[in-house]
FITI-531927 format. One line per 8 residues: number of its first residue (from 0); for each residue x, y, z of N, C-alpha, C. Coordinates in Angstrom, 1 decimal. Example, Ala and Ser with C-alpha at 12.3 -4.5 7.8 and 13.67 -1.06 7.14 Angstrom:
# FITI-531927
0) 13.2 -5.7 7.8 12.3 -4.5 7.8 13.2 -3.3 7.8  12.8 -2.2 7.1 13.7 -1.1 7.1 12.9 0.0 7.9
# end
This chain:
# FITI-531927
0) 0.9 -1.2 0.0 0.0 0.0 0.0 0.9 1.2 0.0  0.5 2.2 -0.6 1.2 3.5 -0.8 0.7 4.6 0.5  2.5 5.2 0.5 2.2 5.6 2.0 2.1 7.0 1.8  1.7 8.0 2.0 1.7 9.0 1.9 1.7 10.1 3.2  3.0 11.0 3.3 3.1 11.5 5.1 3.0 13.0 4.4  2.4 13.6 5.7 1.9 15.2 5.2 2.8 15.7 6.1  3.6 16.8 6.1 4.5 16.9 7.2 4.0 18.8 7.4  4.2 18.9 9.2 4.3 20.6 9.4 4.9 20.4 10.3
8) 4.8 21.6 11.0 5.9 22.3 12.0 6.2 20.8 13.7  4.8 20.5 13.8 4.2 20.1 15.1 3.3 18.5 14.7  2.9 18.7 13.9 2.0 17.7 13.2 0.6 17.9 13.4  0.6 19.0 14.3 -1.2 19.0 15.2 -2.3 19.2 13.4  -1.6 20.6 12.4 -2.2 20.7 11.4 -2.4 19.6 10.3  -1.3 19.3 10.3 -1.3 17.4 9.7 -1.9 16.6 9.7  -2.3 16.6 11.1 -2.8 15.3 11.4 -4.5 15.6 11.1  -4.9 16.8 11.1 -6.8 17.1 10.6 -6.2 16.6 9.0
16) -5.6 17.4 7.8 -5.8 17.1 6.7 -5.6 15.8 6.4  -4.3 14.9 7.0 -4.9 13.1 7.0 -5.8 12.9 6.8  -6.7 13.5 8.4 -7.8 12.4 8.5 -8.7 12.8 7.5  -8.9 13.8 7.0 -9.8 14.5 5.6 -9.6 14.2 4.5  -8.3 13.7 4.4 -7.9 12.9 3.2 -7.9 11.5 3.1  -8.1 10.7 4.3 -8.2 9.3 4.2 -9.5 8.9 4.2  -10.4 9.9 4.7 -11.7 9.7 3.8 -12.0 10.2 2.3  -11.3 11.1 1.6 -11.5 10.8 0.4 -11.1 9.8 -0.3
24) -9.8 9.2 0.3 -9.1 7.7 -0.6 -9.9 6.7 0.0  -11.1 6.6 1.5 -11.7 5.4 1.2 -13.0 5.8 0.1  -13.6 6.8 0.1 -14.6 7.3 -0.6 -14.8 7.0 -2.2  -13.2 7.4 -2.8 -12.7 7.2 -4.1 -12.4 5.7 -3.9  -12.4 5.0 -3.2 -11.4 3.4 -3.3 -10.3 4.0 -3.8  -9.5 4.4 -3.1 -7.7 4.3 -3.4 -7.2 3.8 -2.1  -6.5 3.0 -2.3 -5.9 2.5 -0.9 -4.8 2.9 -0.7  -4.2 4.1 0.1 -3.1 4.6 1.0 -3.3 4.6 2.1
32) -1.7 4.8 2.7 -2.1 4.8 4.6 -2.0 6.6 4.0  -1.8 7.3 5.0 -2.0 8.8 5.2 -1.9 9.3 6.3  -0.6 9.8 6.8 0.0 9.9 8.3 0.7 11.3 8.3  0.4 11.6 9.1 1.1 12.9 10.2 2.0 12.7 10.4  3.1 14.1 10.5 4.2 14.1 11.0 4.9 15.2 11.3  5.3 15.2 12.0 6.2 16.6 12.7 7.3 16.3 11.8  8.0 17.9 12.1 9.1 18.2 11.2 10.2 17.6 11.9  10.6 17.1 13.0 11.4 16.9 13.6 11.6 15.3 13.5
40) 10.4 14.7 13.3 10.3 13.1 13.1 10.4 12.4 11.8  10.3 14.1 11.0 10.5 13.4 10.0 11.3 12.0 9.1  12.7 12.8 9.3 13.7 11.8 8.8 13.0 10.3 8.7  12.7 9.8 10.4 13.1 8.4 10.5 11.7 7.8 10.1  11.0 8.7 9.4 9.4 8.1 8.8 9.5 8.1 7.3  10.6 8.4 6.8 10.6 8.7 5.3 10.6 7.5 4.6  11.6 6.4 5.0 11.9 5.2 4.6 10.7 4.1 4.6  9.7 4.7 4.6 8.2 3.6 4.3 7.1 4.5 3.4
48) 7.9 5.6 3.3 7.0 6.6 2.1 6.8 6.8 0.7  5.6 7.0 0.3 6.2 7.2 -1.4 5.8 8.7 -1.7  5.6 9.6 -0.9 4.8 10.9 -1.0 5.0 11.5 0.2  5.9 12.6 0.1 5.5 14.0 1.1 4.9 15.1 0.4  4.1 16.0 1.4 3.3 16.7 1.2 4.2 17.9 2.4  4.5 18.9 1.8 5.0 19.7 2.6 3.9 20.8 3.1  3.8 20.7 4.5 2.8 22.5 4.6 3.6 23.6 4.5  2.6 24.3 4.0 2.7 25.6 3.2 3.7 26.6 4.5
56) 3.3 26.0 5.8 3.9 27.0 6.8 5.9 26.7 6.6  5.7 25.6 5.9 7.8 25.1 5.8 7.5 25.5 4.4  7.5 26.3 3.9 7.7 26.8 2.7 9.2 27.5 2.5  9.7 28.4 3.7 11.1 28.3 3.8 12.2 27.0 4.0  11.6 26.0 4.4 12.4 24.8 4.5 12.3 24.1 3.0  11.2 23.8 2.4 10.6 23.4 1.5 11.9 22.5 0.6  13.1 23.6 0.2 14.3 22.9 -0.2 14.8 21.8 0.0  15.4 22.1 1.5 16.1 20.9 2.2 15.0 19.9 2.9
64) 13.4 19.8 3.0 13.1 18.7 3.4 12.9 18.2 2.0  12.8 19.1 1.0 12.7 17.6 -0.7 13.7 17.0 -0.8  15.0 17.7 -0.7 16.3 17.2 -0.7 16.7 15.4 0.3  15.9 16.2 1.6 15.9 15.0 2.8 14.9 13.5 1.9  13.9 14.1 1.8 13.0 13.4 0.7 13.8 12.4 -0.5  14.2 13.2 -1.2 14.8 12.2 -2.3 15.8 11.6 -1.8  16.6 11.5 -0.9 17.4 10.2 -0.1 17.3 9.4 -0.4  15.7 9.1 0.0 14.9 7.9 0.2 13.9 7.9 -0.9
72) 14.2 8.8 -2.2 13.4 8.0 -3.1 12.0 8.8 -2.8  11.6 9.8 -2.3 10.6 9.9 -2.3 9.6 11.1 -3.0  8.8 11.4 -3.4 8.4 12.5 -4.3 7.8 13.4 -3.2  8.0 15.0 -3.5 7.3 15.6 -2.6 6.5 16.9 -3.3  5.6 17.6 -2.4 5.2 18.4 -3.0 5.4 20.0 -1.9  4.9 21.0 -2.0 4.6 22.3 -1.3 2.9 22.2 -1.3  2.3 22.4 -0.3 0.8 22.5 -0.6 0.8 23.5 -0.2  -0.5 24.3 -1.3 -0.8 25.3 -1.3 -0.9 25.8 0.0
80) -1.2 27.6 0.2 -1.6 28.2 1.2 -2.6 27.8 1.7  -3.4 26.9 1.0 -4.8 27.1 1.4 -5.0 25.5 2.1  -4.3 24.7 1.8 -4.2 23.3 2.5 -4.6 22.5 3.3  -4.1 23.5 4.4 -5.2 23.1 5.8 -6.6 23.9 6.4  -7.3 24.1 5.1 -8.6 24.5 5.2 -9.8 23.3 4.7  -10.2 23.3 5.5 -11.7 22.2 5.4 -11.9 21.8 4.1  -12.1 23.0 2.9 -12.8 22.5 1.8 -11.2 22.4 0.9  -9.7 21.7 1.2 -9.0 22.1 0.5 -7.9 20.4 0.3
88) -8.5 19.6 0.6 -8.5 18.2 1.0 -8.7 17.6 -0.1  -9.9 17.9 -1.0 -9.1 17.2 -2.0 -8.4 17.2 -3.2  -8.2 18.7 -3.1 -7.1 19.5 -3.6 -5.6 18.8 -3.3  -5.7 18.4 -1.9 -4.4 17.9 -1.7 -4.2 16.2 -1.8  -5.3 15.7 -1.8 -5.8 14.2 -2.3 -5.4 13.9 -3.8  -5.5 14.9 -4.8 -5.5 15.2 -5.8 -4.1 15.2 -6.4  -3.5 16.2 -5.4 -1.8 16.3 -5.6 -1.6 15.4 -5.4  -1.0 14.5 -4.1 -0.7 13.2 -4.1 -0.7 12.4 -4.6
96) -2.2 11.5 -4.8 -2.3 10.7 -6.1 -1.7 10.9 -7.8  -1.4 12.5 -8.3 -1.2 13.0 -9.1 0.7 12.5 -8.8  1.0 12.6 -7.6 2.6 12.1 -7.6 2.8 10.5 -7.4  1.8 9.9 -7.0 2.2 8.4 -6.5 1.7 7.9 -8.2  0.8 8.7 -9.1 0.6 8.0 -10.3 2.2 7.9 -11.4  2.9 9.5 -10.5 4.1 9.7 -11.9 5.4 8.6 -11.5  5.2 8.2 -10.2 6.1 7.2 -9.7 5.8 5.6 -10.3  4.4 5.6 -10.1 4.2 4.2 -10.8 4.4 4.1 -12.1
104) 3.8 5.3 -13.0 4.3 5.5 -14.5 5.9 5.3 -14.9  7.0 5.8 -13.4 8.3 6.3 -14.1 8.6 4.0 -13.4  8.4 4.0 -12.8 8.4 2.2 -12.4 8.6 1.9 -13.3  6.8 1.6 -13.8 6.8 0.5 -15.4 7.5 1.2 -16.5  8.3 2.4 -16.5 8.7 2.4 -17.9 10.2 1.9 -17.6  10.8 2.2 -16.5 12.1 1.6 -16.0 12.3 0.1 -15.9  10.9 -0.8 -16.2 10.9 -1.8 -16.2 11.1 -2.5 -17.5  10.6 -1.7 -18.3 10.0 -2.0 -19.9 11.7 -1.9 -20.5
112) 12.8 -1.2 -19.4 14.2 -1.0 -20.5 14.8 -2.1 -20.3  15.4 -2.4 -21.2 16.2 -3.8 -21.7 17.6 -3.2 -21.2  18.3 -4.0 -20.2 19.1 -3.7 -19.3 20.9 -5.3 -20.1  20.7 -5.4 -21.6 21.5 -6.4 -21.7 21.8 -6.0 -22.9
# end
């Protein structure tokens, strides 16, 4: 299952848009986990991820946690200003899946090369 971690300062804002967004992936049938995270925990959560979602408040950091991100392989985004507002969920449901689809796309084509 595809994991997807939404990261801010504390996780407290994180952790509402999760749960807003894990009802639209059971709603839509997409099956992701979708977890919170503080910026400080991040690191040692990255390694079971296929998607960060950066909030808009680390917009100055934004750099160095993509950087941290691709370590491990992982795609990330900046979510808009508007992110952690009620009607803005699946706007950010939308980004995500829009990245976990370009990863499975860049997968099967990396599969498809003849390596001999």
């Amino acid at each position: 299952m595809d994991t997807i971690l939404i990261v801010c300062a504390a996780g407290a804002s994180s952790t509402f848009l999760a749960s807003r967004i894990r009802a639209i992936a059971k709603r839509r049938n997409r099956p992701v986990l979708v977890e919170a995270v503080s910026q400080p925990e991040l690191e040692s959560r990255l390694s079971n991820a296929n998607v960060l979602l950066i909030g808009p408040h680390l917009a100055a950091d934004a750099v160095t946690i993509s950087t941290q991100a691709q370590r491990f392989g992982v795609a990330t985004a900046l979510l808009p200003a508007t992110a952690f507002k009620p009607d803005s969920a699946e706007e950010c449901f939308d980004l995500a899946t829009a990245l976990l689809d370009l990863e499975l796309a860049a997968h099967h084509q990396t599969e498809g090369i003849s390596h001999g």
